[in-house]
N, C-alpha and C positions, 0 to 999 in steps of 0.2 A: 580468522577473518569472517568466516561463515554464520560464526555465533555474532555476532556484532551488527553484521548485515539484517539477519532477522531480525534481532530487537528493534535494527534500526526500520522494518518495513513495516513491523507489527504496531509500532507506536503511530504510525500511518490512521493507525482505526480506534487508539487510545480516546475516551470521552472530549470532545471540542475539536476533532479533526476531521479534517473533509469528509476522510472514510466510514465516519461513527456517523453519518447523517444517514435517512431512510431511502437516499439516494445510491448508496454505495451497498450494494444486492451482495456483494460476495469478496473475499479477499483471503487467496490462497496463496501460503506461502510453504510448499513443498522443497524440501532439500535432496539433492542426491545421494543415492545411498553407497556410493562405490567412492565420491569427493564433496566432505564435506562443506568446504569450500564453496561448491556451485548450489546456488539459490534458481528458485524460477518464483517470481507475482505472475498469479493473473486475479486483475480485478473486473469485478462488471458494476457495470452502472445502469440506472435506468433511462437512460439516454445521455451522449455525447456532450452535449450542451449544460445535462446539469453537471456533467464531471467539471468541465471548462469553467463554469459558475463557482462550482464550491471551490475548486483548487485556487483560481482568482481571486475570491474573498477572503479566504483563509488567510488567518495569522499565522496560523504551525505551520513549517515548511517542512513537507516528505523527504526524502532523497529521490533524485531520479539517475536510475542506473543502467547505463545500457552494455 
């Protein structure tokens, strides 16, 4: 499940999605080394507002997972 989940968070920053804009600073996607299983994102952006903007306009839909 953990291989699955990263394709699916990495495709997030694939060419034409929110994340691939000069907007989206950083997109780590670190797995645990004891379960593979458990993923952690942290993204940053250059402000709140542009995140809320691209995510909003965007055709490609991310997963969001909590």
């Amino acid at each position: 499940m953990g291989d699955r989940l990263v394709d699916l968070l990495l495709a997030c920053v694939d060419e034409g999605s929110p994340g691939s804009s000069e907007h989206g600073v950083v997109h780590l996607v670190p797995r645990s080394a004891s379960d593979p299983d458990v993923v952690h994102l942290t993204e940053g952006w250059t402000s709140e507002e542009d995140h809320h903007r691209l995510v909003a306009s965007s055709p490609v839909i991310c997963p969001v997972v909590a």
